[in-house]
N, C-alpha and C positions, 0 to 999 in steps of 0.2 A: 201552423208549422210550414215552414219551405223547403221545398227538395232540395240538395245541393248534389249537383249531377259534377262528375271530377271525370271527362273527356281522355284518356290516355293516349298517345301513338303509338302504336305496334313500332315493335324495334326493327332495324333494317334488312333484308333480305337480298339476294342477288337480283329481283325484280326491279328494286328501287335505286340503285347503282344503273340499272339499266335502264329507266324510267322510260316502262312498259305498263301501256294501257290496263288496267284492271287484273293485273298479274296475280297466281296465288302461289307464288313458290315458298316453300320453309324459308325460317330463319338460318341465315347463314354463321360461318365460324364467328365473324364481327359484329354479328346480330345479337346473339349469345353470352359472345363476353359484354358488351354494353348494358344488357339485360340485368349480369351479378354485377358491372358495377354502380349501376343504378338502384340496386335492390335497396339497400338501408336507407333512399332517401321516400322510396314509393312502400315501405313498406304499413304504413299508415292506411293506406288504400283498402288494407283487407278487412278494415272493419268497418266496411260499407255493407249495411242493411242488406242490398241488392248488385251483384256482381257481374257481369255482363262482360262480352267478348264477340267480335263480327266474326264470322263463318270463315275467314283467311287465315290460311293456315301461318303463319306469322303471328295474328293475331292471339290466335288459340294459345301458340307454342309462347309470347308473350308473357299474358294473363298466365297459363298454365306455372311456366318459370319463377311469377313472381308470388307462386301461390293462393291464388285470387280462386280456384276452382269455380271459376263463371260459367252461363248458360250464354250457349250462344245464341244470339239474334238475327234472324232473315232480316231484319230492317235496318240493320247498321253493315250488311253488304255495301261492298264500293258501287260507285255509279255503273248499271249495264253498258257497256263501250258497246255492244254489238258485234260486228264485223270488225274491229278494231282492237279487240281486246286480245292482250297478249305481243301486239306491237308498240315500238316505238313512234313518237310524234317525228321524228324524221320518214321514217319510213313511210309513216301513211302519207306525211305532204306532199314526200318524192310521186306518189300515184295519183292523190286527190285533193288538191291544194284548194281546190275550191269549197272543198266540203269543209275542208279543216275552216278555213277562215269564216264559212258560215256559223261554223260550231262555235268559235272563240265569239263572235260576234252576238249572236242572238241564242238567249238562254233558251230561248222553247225551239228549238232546231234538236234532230239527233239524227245528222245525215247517216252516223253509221248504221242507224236500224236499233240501236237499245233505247237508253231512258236521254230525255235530254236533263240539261242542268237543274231547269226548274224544275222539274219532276223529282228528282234526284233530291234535293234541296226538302221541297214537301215532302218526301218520304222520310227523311231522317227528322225534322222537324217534327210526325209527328210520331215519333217513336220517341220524341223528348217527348213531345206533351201527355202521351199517356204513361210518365213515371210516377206522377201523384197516385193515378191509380191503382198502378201495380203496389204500390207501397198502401194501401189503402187509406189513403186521405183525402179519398172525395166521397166516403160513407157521411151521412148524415148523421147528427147528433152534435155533442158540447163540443166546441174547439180544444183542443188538450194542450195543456204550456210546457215547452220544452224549452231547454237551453242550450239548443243545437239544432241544428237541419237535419232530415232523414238524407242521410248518403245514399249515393249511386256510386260505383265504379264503369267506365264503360271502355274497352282497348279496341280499337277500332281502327284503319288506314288512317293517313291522314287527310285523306280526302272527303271522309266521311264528319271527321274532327271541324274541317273549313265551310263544310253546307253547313252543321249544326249550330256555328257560330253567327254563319252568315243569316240564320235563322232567326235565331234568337236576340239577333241587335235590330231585325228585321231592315234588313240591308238591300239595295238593290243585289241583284244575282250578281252582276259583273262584280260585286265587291269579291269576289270568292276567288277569282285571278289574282289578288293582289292580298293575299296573305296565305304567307309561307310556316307549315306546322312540318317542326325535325321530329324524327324518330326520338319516340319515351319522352318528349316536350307532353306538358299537358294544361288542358285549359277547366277553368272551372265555370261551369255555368247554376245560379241561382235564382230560385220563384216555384211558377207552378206554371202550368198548363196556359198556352199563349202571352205565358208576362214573363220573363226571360232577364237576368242580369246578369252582363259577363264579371267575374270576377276574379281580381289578382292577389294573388297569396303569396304569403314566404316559403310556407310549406304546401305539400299538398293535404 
């Protein structure tokens, strides 16, 4: 049997309008209404096995919104920014433009003092790989035949959405610059533990 892990975006916030480093402000008015009118399409999601939600409050208030009553996870937190976190990428360049360009540049870099990219990147990755287990399907014994994948749900930034992706096609880091995940977008990823397939649905 294969996990079928179903990636959410937390819907948008005034952090994300203002696109501020590791921000954890609530959902906003526009955040809220997108949430009900997404709900009859996500609403499929709550009959995943295993419910999940990152520690942001957005995230929480997301998942919560669409009924999902999830646990949240330390390991689906956004990347540590450090000294950065809570500004904008203007702002820090206006100070330290040198740091930023190391940052963008080289994935194992975190001039601001938190986690760098590839850090960031293995950390979510392996909070995928241990879904088999949580779902208990790496117990020993007969293989059991199903005609469906064990669900996961998981709402999460989307920044945390672009490592797991960029994980699981087992992509160079830099690939994680150049894909762009919208609020309540969501990605599906299929397998088990280090074997990963991105997959595209009608539904979720």
């Amino acid at each position: 049997m294969a996990v079928r892990v179903t990636l959410l975006a937390a819907a948008r916030s005034a952090s994300l309008l203002a696109e501020r480093f590791d921000d954890d402000r609530p959902l906003d008015h526009t955040g809220w209404h997108e949430v009900q009118m997404a709900s009859p399409g996500l609403v499929p999601l709550a009959a995943a096995e295993l419910r999940y939600c990152a520690p942001t409050a957005r995230s929480r208030g997301t998942a919560e919104a669409l009924g999902l009553a999830p646990l949240a996870q330390v390991a689906l937190r956004d990347c540590d920014m450090g000294r950065w976190r809570g500004r904008t990428l203007a702002e820090v360049t206006a100070v330290e433009p040198g740091a930023v360009d190391v940052w963008l540049r080289d994935p194992r870099s975190a001039p601001h003092g938190g986690e760098s990219l590839l850090t960031f990147i293995s950390r979510v990755g392996g909070w995928l790989d241990t879904r088999p287990r949580a779902l208990g399907l790496d117990r020993p014994g007969p293989a059991q035949a199903s005609d469906r994948d064990a669900r996961v749900v998981a709402v999460a930034e989307p920044a945390v959405v672009k490592a797991a992706l960029v994980y699981a096609l087992k992509a160079p880091p830099a690939t994680y610059w150049n894909i762009d995940v919208r609020p309540l977008s969501t990605a599906v990823l299929v397998g088990n533990a280090g074997r990963w397939s991105v997959r595209l649905d009608a539904t979720v």
